[in-house]
C-alpha positions in Angstrom: 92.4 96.4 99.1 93.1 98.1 95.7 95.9 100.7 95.5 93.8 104.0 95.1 94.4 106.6 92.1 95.2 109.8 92.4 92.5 112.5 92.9 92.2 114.0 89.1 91.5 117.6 90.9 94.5 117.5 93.1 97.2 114.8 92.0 99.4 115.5 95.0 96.7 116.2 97.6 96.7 112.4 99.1 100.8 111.4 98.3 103.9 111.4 100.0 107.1 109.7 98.4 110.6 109.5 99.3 113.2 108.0 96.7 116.7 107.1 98.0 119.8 105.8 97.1 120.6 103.1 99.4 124.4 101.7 99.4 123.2 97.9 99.4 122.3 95.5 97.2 118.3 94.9 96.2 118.5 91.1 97.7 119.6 93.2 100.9 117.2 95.5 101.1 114.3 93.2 100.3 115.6 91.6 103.3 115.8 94.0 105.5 111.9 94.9 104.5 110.4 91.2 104.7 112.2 89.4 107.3 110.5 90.1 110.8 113.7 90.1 112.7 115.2 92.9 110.8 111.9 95.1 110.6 112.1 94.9 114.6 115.4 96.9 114.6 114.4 99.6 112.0 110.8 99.9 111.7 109.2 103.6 112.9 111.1 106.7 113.0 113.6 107.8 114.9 113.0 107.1 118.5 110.5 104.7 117.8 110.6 101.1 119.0 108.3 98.5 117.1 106.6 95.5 119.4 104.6 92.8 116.5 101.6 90.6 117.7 101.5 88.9 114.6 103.4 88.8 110.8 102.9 87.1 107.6 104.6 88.1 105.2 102.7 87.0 102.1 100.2 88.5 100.0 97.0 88.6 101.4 99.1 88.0 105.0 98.7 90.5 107.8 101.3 93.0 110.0 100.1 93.4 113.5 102.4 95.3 115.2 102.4 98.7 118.1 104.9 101.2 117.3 105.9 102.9 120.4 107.1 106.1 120.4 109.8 108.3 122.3 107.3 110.2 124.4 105.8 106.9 125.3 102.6 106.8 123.4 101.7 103.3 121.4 100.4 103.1 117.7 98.3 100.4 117.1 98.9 99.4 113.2 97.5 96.6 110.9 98.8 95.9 107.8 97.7 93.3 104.8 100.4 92.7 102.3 98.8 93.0 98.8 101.9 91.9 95.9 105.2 90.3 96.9 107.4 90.3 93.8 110.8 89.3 95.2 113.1 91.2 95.3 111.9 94.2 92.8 107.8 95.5 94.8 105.7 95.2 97.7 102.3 96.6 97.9 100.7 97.0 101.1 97.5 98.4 103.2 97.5 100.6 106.3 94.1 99.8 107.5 94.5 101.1 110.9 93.1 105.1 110.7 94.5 107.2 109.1 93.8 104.6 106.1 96.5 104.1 103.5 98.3 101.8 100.5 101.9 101.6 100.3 104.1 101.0 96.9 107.3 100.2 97.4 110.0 99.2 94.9 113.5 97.9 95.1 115.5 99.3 91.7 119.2 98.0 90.8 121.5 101.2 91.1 124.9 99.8 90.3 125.7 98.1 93.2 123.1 99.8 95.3 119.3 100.1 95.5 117.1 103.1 94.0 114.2 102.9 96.5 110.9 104.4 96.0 108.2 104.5 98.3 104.7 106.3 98.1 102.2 106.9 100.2 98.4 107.0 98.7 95.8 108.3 101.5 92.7 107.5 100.8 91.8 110.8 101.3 92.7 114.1 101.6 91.2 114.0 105.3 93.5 111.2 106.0 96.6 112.6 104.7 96.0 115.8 106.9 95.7 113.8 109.7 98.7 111.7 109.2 100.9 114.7 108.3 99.3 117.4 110.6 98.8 114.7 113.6 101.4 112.3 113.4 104.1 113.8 111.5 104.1 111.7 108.7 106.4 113.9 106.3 108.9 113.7 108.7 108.4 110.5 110.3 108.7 108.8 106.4 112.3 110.9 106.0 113.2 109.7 109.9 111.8 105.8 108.7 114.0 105.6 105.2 117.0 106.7 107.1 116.9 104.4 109.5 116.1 101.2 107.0 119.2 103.1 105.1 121.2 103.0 108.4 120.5 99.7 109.3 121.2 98.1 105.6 124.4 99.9 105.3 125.6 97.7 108.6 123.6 94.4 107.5 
């Protein structure tokens, strides 16, 4: 699955990105993204536990995994890694509904790691339902601290 471009009547109206400042190296990071044992201890947001079926991490490889929330309701998810460019971008597909590509890269800051990651819906439906249903603003704040958390200890 191709990452999607942007609506030309609404550039903003499928998106949501987070950039952060994260006080570990790139190598560490990229770690802490693609190695299945660490992704089990900081996956979701906060609250969140993550339970995986299945994992490749490869391009063309696929994420099966159920995150399972505070309140106790599970998320099925199923993810298919598109581009692996170690340690500097991963590209990835949400195709579990609401339906979405993932660009992620891993910057040298110094010492540390600018990370950027956007959210493409693939429409403005599914953005609605993401933010509006599942909290997806906040839950993407909630998932970068806890990956910033987590590679902080590492």
């Amino acid at each position: 699955m191709a990452l999607k471009n942007k609506p030309t009547n609404s550039p903003a109206a499928n998106e949501l990105a987070i950039t952060r400042i994260l006080n570990a190296p790139r190598e560490l990071v990229w770690e802490a993204w693609t190695d299945p044992k660490h992704l089990a201890r900081w996956w979701g947001p906060n609250g969140f536990t993550t339970t995986t079926h299945k994992i490749e991490v490869k391009e063309g490889g696929e994420w099966d995994f159920i995150m399972h929330g505070p309140d106790g309701a599970d998320y099925k998810n199923r993810i298919v890694f598109n581009t692996l460019i170690k340690p500097e971008l991963i590209t990835y597909s949400n195709i579990t509904r609401p339906k979405f590509d993932v660009t992620i890269t891993f910057n040298k800051f110094g010492t540390k790691t600018k990370l950027n990651v956007l959210m493409v819906f693939d429409s403005a439906e599914d953005y609605d339902v993401a933010v509006n249903t599942f909290g997806a603003k906040q839950g993407l704040q909630q998932h970068i601290g806890r990956l910033k958390e987590f590679v902080e200890k590492m």
